[in-house]
C-alpha positions as CSV (number, residue, x, y, z in Angstrom):
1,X,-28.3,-20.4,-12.1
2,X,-26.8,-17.5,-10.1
3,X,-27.7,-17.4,-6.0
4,X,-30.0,-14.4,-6.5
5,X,-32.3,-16.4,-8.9
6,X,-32.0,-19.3,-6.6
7,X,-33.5,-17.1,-3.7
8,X,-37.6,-17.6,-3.0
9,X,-38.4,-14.2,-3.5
10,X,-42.1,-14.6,-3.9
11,X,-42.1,-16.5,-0.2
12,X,-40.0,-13.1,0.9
13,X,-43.2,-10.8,-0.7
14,X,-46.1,-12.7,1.4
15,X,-44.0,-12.6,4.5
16,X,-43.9,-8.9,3.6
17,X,-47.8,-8.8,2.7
18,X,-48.7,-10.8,6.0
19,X,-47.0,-8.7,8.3
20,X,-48.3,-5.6,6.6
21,X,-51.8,-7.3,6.9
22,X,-51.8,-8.5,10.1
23,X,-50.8,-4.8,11.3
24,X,-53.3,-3.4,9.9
25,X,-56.1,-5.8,11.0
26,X,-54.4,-5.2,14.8
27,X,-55.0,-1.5,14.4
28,X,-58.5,-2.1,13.2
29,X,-59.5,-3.8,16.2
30,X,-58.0,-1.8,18.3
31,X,-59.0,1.8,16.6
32,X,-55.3,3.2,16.5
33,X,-55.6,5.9,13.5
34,X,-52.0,6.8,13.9
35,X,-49.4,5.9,11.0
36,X,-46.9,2.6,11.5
37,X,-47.1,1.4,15.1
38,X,-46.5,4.3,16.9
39,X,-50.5,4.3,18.1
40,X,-50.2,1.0,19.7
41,X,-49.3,1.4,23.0
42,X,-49.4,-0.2,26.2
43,X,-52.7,1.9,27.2
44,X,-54.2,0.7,23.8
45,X,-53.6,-3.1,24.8
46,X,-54.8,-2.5,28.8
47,X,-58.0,-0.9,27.6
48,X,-60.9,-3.2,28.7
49,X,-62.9,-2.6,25.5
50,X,-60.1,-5.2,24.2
51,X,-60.9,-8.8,25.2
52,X,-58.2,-11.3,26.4
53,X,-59.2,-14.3,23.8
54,X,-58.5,-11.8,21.0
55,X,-55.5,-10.7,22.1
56,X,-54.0,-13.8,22.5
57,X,-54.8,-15.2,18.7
58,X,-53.3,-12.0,17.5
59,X,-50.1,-13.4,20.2
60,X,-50.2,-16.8,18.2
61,X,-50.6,-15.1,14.8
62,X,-47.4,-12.7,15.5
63,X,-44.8,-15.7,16.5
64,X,-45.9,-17.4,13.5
65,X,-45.3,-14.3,11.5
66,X,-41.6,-14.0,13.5
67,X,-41.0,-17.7,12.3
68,X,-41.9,-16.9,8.9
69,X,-40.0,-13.9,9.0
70,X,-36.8,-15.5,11.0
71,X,-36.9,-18.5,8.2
72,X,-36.8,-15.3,5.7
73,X,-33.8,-14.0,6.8
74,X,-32.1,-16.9,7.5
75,X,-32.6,-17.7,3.3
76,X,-31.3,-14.1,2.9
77,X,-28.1,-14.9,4.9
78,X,-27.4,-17.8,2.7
79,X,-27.8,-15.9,-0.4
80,X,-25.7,-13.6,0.5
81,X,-22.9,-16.2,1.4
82,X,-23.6,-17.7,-1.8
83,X,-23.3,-14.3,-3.8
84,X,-20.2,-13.9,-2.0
85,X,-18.9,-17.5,-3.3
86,X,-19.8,-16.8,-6.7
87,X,-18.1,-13.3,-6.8
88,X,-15.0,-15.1,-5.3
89,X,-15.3,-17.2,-8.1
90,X,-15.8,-14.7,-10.7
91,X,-13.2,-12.7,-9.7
92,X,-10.6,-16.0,-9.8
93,X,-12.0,-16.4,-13.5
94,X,-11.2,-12.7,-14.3
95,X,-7.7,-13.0,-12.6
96,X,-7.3,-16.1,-14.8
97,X,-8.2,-14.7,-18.0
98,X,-6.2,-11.8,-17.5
99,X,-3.3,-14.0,-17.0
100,X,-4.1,-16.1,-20.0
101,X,-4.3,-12.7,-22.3
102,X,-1.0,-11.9,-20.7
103,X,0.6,-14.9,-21.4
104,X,-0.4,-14.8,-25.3
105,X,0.6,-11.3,-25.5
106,X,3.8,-12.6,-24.1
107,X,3.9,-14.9,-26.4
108,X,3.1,-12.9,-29.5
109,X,6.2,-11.0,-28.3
110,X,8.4,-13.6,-27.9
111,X,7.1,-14.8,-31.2
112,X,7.9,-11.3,-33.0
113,X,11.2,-11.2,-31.4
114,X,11.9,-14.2,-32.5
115,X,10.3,-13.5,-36.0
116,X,12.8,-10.1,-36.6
117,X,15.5,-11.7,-35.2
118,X,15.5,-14.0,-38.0
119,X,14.7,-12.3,-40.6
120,X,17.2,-9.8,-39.7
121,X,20.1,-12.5,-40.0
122,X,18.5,-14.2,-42.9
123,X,18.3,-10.5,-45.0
124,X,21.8,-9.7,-43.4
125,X,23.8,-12.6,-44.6
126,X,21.8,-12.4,-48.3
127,X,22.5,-8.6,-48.9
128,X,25.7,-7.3,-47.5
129,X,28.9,-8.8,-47.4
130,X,31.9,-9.4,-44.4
131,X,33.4,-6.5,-43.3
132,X,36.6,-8.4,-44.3
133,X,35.3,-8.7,-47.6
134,X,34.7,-5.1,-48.2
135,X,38.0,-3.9,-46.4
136,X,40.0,-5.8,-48.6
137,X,38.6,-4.3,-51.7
138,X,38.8,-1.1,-50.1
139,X,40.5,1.4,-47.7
140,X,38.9,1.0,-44.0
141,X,36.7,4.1,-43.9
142,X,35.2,3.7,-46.5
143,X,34.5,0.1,-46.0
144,X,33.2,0.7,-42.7
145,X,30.7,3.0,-44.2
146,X,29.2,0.5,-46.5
147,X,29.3,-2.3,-44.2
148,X,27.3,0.4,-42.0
149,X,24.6,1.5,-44.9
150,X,24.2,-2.0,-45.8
151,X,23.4,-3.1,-42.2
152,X,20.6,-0.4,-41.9
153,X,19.4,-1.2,-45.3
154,X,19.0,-4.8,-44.1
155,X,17.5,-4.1,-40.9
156,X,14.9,-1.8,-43.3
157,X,13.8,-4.4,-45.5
158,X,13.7,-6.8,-42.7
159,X,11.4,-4.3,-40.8
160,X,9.2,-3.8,-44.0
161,X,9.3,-7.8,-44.2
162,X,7.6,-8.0,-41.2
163,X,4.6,-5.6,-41.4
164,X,4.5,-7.1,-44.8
165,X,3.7,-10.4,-43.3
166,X,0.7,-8.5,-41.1
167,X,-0.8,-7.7,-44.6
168,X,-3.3,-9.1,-47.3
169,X,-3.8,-7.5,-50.7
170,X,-7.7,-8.0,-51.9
171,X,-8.0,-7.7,-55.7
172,X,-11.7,-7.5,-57.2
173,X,-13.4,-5.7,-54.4
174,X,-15.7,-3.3,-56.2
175,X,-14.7,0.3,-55.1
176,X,-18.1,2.9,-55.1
177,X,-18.1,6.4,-53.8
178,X,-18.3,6.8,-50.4
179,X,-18.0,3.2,-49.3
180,X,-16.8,2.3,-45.9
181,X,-13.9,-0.2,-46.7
182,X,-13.1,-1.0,-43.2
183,X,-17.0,-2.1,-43.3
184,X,-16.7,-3.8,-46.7
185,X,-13.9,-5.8,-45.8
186,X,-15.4,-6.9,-42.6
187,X,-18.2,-8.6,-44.5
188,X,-16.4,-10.2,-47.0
189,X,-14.2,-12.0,-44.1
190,X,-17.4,-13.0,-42.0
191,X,-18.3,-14.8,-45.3
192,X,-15.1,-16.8,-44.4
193,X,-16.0,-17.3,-40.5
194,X,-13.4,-14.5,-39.7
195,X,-14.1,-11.8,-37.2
196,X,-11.2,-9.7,-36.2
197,X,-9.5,-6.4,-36.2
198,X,-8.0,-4.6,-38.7
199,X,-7.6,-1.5,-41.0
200,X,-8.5,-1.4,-44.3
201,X,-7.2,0.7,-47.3
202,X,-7.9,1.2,-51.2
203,X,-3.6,1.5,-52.8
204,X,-2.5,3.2,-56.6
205,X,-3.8,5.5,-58.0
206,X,-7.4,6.5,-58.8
207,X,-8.7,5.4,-62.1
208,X,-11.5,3.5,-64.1
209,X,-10.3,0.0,-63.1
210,X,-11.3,-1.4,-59.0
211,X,-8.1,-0.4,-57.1
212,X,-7.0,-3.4,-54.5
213,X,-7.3,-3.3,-50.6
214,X,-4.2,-3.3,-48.3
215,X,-5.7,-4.7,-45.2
216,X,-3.4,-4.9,-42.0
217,X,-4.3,-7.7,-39.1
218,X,-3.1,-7.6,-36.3
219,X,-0.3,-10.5,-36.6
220,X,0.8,-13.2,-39.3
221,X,-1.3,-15.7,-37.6
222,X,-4.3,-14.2,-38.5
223,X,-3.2,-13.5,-41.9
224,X,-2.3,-17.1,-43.0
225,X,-5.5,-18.4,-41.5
226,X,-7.6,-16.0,-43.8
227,X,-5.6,-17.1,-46.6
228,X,-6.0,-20.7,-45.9
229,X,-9.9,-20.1,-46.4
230,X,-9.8,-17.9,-49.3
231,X,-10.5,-20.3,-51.8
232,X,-13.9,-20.4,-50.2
233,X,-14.8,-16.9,-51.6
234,X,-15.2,-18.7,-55.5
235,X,-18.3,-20.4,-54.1
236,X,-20.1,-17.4,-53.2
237,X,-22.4,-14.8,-55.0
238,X,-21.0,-12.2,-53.8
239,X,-17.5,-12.8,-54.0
240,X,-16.9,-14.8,-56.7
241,X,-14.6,-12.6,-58.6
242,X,-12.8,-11.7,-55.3
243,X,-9.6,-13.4,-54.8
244,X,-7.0,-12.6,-51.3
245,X,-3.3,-13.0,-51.8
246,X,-0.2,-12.1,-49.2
247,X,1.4,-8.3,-49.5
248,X,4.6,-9.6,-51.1
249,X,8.1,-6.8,-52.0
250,X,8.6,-6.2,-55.4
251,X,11.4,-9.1,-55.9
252,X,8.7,-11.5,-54.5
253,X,5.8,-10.1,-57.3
254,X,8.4,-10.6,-59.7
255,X,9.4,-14.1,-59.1
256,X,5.3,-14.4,-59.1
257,X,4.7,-13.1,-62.3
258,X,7.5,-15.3,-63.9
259,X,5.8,-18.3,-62.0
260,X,2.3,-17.7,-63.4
261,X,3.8,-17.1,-66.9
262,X,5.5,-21.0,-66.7
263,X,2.4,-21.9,-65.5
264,X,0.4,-20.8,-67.9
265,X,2.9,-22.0,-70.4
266,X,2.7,-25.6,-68.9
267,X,-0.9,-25.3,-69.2
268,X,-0.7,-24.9,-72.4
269,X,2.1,-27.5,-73.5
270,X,0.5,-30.2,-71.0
271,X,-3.0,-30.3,-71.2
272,X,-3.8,-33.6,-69.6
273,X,-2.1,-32.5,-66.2
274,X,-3.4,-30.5,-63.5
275,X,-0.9,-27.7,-62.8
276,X,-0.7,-25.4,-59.9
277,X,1.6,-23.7,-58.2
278,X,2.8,-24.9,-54.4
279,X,6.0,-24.2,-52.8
280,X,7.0,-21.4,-54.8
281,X,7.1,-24.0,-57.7
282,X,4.7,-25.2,-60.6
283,X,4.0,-28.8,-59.9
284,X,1.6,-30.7,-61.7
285,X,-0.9,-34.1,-61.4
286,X,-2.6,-36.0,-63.9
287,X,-6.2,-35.1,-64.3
């Protein structure tokens, strides 16, 4: 609870309801028509149609009111210390949260950094050769130019790597006119717990068959949790026929392909194992 709540504003309104009261009771006895006070004056109070006794319970009645009213203001002071406090404190959580964002966005960076520095190396070293290698098969110019082309084409794939790696691809989504995919995809991941940004997009071309969803996040974090809960999506009405994989290159869809082919092969040939495929293997368990 908040000072402001904590005040006693209904004690604060009769204060405000006595005094107005009592004023006008004062001016009743005494006759004054005029507005506010300005009618009681010293002339008013001397005039001998006003008797002493009276004058001195409306004397007793008015320090009581100024106790009242002192007591008032004194809980008023306080709640404004108070509300001072708590915007101290509010503004030290704000300060703190801010720095908290700013150190995760620090480390997202550091993490990307980190991320493209690797994968830059690790794409370097698999598709071009040593500039040694390439002079010695060559003359020097044109050498250089290769090592050069084969550079940019590595930092290229390991740039496209990267946003890959931001990505999923949803197959199964039903696609009607006029939909709203960005809406679309937003329920099918609350069905998952997941509530996040991102951008949505149907990919290919246009045809009789549901065309799959591109859907960019805004780092791989997010994308590996989704994918950890995807299996989820089987259990549901809705989504049953809905199935979430990662935006892999072409090479990588390849080397998919060829592993669902030996596992359905596997299948097949071994039908009292469980086989599945983990580690870019097929492994299997008895059932």
């Amino acid at each position: 609870m908040d000072a402001l709540s904590r005040f006693d504003w209904k004690h604060l309104e009769k204060v405000q309801q006595r005094s107005e009261s009592w004023f006008a009771n004062l001016k009743s006895e005494l006759g004054v028509q005029a507005d506010g006070t300005s009618g009681l004056t010293a002339n008013v109070f001397n005039s001998r149609t006003v008797k002493k006794e009276r004058l001195a319970a409306r004397l007793v009645e008015a320090i009581e009111m100024m106790n009242q009213q002192l007591t008032a203001i004194a809980g008023l002071y306080d709640t404004l210390e108070a509300v001072k406090i708590d915007a101290l404190i509010d503004k030290t959580r704000l300060i703190k949260s801010q720095q908290q964002l700013l150190d995760c966005q620090s480390d997202q960076l550091i993490q990307l950094k980190s991320t493209v520095q690797a994968t830059v190396q690790d794409t370097v070293q698999k598709e071009i050769k040593t500039y040694s290698e390439v002079v010695g098969s060559q003359n020097s110019q044109m050498g250089a130019i290769q090592v050069q082309e084969s550079v940019k084409k590595a930092v290229k794939s390991a740039i496209e790597e990267d946003d890959r790696s931001k990505n999923l691809i949803i197959f199964g989504l039903e696609e009607t006119v006029g939909e709203q995919i960005d809406t679309r995809v937003a329920d099918l991941l609350s069905e998952l717990g997941e509530t996040t940004t991102m951008s949505a997009r149907r990919i290919g071309v246009k045809a009789s068959s549901t065309r799959p969803v591109k859907c960019t996040l805004p780092n791989s974090t997010a994308v590996h949790h989704i994918l950890s809960k995807s299996w989820r999506l089987k259990s549901t009405d809705a989504y049953k026929s809905v199935f979430i994989c990662p935006d892999r290159s072409p090479d990588e869809r390849a080397a998919r392909r060829a592993l669902v082919l030996e596992l359905k092969s596997a299948t097949a040939d071994q039908p009292d194992y469980r086989h599945f495929i983990k580690n870019g293997k097929v492994q299997r368990e008895k059932r």
